[in-house]
C-alpha positions as CSV (number, residue, x, y, z in Angstrom):
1,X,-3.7,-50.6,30.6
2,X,-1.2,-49.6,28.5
3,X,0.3,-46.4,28.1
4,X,0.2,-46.3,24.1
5,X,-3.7,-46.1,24.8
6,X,-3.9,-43.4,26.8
7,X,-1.4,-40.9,25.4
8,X,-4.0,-39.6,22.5
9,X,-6.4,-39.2,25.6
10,X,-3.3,-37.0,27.5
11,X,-2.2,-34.8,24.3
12,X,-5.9,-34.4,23.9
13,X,-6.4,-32.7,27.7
14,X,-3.0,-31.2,27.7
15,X,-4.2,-29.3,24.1
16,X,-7.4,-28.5,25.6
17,X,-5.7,-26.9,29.0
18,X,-3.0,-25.0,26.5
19,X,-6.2,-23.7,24.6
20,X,-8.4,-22.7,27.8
21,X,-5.2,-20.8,29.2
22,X,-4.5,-18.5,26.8
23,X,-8.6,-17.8,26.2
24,X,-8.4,-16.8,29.9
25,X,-5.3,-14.8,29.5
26,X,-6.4,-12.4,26.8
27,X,-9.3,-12.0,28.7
28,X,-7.6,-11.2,31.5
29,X,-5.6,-8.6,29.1
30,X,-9.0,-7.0,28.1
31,X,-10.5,-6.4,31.5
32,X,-7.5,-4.7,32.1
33,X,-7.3,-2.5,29.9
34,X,-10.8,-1.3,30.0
35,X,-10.4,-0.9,33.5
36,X,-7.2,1.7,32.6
37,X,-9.9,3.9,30.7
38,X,-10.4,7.1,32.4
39,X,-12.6,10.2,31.3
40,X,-11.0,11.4,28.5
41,X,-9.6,9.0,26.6
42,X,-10.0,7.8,23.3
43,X,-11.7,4.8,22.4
44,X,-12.8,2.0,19.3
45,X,-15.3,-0.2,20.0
46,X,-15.5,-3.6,18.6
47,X,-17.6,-2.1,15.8
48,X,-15.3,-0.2,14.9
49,X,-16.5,3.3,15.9
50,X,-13.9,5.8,17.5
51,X,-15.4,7.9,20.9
52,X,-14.3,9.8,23.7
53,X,-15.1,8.4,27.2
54,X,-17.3,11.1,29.4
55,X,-18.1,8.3,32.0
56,X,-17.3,5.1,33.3
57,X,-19.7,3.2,35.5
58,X,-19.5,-0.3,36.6
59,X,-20.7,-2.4,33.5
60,X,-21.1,0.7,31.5
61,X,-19.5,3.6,29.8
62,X,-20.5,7.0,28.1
63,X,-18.8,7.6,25.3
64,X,-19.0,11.2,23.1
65,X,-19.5,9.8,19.6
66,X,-19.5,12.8,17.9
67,X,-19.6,16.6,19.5
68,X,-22.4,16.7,21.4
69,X,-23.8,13.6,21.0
70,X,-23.7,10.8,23.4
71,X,-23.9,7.3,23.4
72,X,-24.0,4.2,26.2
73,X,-21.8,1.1,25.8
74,X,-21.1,-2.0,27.6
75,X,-17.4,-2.1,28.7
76,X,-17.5,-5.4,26.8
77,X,-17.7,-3.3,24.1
78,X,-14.8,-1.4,24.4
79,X,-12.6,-3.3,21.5
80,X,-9.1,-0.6,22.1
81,X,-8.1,2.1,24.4
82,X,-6.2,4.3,22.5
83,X,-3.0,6.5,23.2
84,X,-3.8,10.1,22.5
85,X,-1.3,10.4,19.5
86,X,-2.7,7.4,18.1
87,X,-6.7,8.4,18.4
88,X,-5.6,11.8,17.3
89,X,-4.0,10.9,14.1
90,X,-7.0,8.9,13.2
91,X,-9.9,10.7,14.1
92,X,-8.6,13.9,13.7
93,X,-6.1,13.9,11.2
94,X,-3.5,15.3,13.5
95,X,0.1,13.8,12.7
96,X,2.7,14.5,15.6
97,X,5.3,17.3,15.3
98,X,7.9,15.3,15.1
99,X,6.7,12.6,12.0
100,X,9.1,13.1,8.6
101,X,7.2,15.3,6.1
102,X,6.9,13.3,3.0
103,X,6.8,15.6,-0.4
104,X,4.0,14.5,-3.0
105,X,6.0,14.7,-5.5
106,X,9.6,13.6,-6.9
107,X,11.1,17.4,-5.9
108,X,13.0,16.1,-3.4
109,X,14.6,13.2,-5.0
110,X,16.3,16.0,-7.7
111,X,19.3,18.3,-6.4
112,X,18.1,21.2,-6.9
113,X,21.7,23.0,-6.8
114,X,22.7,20.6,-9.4
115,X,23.1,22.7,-12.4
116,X,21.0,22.3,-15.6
117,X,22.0,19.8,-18.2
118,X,21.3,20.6,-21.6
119,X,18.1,19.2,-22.9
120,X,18.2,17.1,-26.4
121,X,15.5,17.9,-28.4
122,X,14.0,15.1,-30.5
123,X,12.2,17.2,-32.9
124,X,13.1,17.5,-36.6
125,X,15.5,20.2,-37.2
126,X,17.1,21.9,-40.7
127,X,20.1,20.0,-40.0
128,X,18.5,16.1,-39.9
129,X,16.6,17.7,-42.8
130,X,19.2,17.9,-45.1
131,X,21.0,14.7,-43.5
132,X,18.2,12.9,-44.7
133,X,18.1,13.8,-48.3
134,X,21.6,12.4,-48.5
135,X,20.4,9.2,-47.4
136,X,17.8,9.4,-49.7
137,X,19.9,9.8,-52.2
138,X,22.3,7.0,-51.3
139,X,20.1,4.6,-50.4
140,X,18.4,5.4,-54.2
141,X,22.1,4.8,-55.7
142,X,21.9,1.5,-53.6
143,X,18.5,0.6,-55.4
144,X,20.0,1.2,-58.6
145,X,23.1,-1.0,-58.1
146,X,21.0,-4.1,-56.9
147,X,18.9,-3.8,-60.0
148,X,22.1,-3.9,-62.0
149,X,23.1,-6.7,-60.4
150,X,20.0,-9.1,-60.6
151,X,19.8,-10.7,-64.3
152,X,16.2,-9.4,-65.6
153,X,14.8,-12.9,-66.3
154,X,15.0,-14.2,-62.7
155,X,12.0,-14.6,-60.1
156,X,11.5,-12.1,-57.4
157,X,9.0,-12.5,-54.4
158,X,6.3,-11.4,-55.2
159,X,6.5,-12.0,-59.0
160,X,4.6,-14.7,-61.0
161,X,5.0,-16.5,-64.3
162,X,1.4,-15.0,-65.7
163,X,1.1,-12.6,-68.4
């Protein structure tokens, strides 16, 4: 037989071994850490749902759900074990001492020793007022000088021949 031939068969087996190994090493990883869990401790189960563990028996495990109410899982069930900081943080809302406080607004991102700049105000004042009616005037004196200029018997857009 020829070698060609059988080296799909061999990548095949050798994918399938790669595949089986590291199945049976997370596995490995998950047994051990639900065998860490101690009374205690916080918990998610693969559902989802965050619990305290009362009790651990062999296949088992009592976990507090809520305050006072109790509930019995498989260990297979177990999906985390959780640091205290962590299950903390997200059950309680507790962030550690230590975490940067975060401002909800933009306060911090001013100085506030800077001092104050003066503000420009975009309103209409008595000044622009009368700056204005100069305009007027020359932009009228404008008008006046273009209609000079144009012969009276020439087309304009807009105009038409009817009468």
């Amino acid at each position: 037989m020829n070698i060609v031939t059988l080296l799909p068969f061999i990548v095949l087996i050798g994918a399938m071994f790669l595949m089986t190994r590291s199945a049976k090493n997370k596995q490995r990883q998950a047994a051990q850490m639900r065998n860490e869990m101690q009374p205690g401790t916080g918990v998610r189960t693969i559902g989802g749902m965050y619990a305290t563990v009362k009790e651990i028996n062999e296949d088992t495990v009592l976990l507090e759900v809520a305050p006072g109410v109790h509930a019995i899982y498989a260990k297979n069930a177990i999906g985390a074990v959780l640091e205290d900081a962590e299950y903390n943080r997200i059950v309680h809302g507790l962030e550690p001492e230590d975490a940067p406080v975060v401002p909800d607004d933009a306060s911090s991102l001013t100085d506030a020793d800077a001092p104050a700049e003066k503000k420009i105000d975009l309103g209409k004042d008595a000044a622009p007022a009368a700056a204005d009616e100069a305009g007027k005037a020359d932009k009228a004196d404008e008008k006046s000088a273009e209609a000079e200029a144009q012969p009276k018997d020439v087309k304009r857009d807009g105009d038409t021949d009817a009468k």
